[in-house]
N, C-alpha and C positions, 0 to 999 in steps of 0.2 A: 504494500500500500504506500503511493506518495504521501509525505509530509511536506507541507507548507505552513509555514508562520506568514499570515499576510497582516498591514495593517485594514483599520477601518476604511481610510481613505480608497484605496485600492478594491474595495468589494465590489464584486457584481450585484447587480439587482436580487441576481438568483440564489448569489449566495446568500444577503441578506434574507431572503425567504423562510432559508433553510435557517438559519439562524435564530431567527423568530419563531419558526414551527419547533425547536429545538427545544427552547426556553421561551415557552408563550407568556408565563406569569415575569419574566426576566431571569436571569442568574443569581444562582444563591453562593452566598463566599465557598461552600464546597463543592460548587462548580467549576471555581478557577484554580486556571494551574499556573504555578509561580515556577519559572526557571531561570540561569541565567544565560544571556547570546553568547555569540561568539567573542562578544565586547565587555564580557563580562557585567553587562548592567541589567538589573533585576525588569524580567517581564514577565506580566499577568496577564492571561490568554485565557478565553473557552473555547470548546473543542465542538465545530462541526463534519459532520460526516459525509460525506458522497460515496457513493460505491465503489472509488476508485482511490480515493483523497483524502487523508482528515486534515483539513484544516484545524489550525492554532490560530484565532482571531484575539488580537492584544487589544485590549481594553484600554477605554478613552471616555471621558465624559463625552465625546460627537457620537460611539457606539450606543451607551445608555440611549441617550435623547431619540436617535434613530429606530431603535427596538420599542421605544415607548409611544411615538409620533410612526412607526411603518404604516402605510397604506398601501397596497396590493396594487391598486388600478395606478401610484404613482409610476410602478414597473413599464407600462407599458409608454411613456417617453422618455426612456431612458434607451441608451445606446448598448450595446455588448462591444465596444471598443476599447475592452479594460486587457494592460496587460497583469498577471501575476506572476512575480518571481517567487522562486523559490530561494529561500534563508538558507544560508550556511551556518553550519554549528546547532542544528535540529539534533536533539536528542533521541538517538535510536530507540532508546531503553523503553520509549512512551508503550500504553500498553495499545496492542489491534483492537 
């Protein structure tokens, strides 16, 4: 399974869906997972799924407000012209 750490900024529509579908009431503190990057500075992420992918979404008060303000039909003027990298320094150890 790919790992990616994306930020907020960087999400697709889709992924925010799946995000929201994920954690509909929001995230509770033992939903987040604290590691530290490559750069050694502490980051706190929830973990979405795709059948291919888990995303590591690092948390941000724009993430909060966006999961509490999503609207569904905003998706549909939104572009799919997002790119995501993927992070160096992802720990393997995460569990499948």
């Amino acid at each position: 399974m790919k790992r990616v750490i994306i930020d907020y900024k960087k999400m697709t529509p889709e992924l925010l869906k799946l995000l929201v579908e994920a954690y509909p009431e929001g995230y509770a503190d033992s939903d987040v997972l604290r590691f530290k990057n490559a750069k050694g500075e502490l980051i706190e992420a929830v973990e979405v799924n795709t059948e291919d992918t888990k995303y590591l979404v690092k948390i941000s008060a724009s993430l909060e407000h966006s999961m509490a303000y999503y609207d569904e039909d905003d998706d549909q003027d939104q572009t799919d012209d997002f790119e995501i990298e993927e992070a160096t320094g992802i720990d393997e150890d995460l569990d499948d």
